[in-house]
C-alpha positions in Angstrom: 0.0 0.0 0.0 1.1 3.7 -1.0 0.4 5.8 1.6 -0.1 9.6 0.4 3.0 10.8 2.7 5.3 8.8 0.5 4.4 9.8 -3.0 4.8 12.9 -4.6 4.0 16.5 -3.4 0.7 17.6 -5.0 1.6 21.4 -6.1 -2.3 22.4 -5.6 -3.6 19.7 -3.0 -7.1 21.2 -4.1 -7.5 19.2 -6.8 -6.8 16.0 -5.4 -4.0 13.1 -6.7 -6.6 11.8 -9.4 -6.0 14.9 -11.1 -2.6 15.1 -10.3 -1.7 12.0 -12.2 -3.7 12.7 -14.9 -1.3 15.7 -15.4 1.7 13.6 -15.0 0.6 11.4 -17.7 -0.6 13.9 -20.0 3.6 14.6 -20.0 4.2 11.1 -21.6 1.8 11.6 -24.2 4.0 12.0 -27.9 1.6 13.2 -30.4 1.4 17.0 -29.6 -2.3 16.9 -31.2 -2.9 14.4 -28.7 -1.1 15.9 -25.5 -3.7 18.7 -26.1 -6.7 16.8 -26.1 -5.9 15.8 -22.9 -5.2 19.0 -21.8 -8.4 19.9 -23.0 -10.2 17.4 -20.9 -8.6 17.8 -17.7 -9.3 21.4 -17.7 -13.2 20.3 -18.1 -12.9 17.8 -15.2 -11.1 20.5 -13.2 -14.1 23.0 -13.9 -16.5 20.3 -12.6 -14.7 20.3 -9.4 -15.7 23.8 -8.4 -19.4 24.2 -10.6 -20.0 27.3 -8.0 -17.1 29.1 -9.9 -17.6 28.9 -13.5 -19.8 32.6 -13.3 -16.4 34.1 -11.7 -14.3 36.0 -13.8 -11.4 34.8 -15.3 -12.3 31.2 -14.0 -11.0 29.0 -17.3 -7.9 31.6 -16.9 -7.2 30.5 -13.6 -7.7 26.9 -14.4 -4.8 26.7 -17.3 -2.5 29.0 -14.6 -3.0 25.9 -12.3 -2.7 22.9 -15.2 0.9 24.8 -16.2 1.2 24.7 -12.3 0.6 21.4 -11.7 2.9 20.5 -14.8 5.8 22.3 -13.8 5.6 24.4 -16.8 6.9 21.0 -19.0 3.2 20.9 -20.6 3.8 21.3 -24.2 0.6 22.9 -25.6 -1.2 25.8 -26.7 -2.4 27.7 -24.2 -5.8 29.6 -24.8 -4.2 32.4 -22.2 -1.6 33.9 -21.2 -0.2 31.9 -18.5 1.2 32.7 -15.0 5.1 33.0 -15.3 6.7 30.3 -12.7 9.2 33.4 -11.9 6.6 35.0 -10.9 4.8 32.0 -8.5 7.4 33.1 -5.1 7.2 37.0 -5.7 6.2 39.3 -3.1 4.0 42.0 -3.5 6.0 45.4 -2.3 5.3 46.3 1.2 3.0 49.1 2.1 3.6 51.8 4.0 2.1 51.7 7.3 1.1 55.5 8.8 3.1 56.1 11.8 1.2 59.5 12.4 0.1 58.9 16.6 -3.3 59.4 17.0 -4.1 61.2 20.0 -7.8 59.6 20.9 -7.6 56.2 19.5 -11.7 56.0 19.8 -12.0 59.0 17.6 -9.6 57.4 14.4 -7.3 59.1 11.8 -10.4 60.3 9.7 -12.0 62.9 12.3 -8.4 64.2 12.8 -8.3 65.0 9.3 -11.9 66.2 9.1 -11.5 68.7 11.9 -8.4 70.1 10.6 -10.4 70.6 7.3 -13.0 72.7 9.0 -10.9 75.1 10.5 -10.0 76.1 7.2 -13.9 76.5 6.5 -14.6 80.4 6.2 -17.6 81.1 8.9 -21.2 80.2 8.1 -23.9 77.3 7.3 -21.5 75.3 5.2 -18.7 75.4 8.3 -21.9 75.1 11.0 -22.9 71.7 9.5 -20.1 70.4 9.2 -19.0 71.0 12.9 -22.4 69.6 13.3 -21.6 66.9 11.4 -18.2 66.2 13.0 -19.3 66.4 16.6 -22.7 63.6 16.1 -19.9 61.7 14.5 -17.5 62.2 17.3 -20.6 61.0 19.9 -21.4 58.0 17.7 -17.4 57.2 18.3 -17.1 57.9 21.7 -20.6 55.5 22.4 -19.1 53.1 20.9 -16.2 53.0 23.4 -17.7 54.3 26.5 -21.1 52.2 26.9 -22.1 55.4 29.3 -23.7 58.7 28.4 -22.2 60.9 26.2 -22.1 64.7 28.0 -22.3 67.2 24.9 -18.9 69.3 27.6 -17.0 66.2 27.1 -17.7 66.4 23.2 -17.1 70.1 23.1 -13.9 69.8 24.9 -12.6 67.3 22.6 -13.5 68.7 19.8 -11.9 72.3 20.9 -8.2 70.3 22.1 -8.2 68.7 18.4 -8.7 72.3 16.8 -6.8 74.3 18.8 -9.7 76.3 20.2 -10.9 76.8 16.6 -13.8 74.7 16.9 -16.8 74.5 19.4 -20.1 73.7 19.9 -22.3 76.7 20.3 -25.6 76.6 20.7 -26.2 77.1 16.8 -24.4 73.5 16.0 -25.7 72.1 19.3 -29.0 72.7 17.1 -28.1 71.5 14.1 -26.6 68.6 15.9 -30.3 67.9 17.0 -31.9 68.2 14.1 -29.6 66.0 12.4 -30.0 63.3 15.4 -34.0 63.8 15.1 -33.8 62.9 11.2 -32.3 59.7 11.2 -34.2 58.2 14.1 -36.6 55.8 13.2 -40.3 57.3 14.2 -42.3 55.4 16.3 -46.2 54.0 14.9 -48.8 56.1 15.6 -51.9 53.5 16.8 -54.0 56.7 17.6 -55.6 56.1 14.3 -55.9 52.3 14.6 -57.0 52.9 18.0 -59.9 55.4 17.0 -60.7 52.8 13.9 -61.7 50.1 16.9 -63.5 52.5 19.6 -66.2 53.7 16.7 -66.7 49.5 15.7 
């Protein structure tokens, strides 16, 4: 008995060591003609494999990249794409830069840094109002998140004016707006007045 362990590494275990040596003998075939057939069919059988795949883009692409895999790129056929280059198998991908900017309240992220500091370039008016409005509903939503407690519209306001640099606050025309907003997006409650009024005349 052969166990698995001693034979031969399968390059892509995902397709199993039936279709492993189905490659390996597509290799000994002569007639090139032939040798492409084969190809052709293997391909086929390795679409069956994964039916859930064959609406994904690039799928039949993908399945001659792992066929010239599986062959060690010694398969001798035409190609119907433009195969993956066995270079190009072990490269890696350049690292990305990671920001190392500090961010002072980790609960309040990168973004509202970068939004506050673009608001006190605002000139003074609506547009700047709402958008302080904007920042400091934003900056209770983050800090709820965080701190399962009640949110004090002072603790906001302080925040918001030690990220600006006293530039920012919330008077009592954002405070307002911040309200309205608020009121907007909450989901209003059934009125059974009506249904209620329906049943007491019946």
């Amino acid at each position: 008995m052969h166990y698995n362990t001693q034979q031969k590494r399968l390059p892509l275990p995902e397709y199993g060591r039936s279709i492993q040596n189905m490659v390996d003998f597509a290799l000994t075939i002569e007639d090139r003609a032939e040798r492409q057939r084969c190809a052709n069919t293997i391909i086929n059988i390795m679409g069956n494999m994964f039916p859930h795949l064959r609406d994904v883009p690039d799928f039949k692409h993908k399945l001659w990249d792992h066929l010239a895999i599986m062959s060690d790129f010694k398969l001798d056929i035409t190609y119907p794409y433009e195969i993956v280059q066995k270079d190009n198998l072990n490269s890696k991908p350049e690292k990305i830069p990671y920001p190392s900017t500090k961010i002072r309240y980790r609960h309040y992220g990168r973004t509202l840094e970068v939004l506050i500091k673009k608001a006190c370039e605002y000139p003074e008016g609506d547009e700047k109002n709402n958008l302080v409005a904007l920042i400091g509903n934003h900056m209770k939503k983050d800090f709820m998140a965080w701190n399962k407690d009640t949110v004090d519209d002072n603790k906001i306001n302080d925040d918001l004016m030690e990220y600006s640099g006293g530039k920012l606050q919330l008077n009592e025309t954002i405070l307002r707006l911040m309200d309205a907003r608020l009121a907007a997006i909450r989901p209003q409650r059934p009125n059974n007045n009506h249904r209620y009024n329906n049943q007491k005349r019946r």
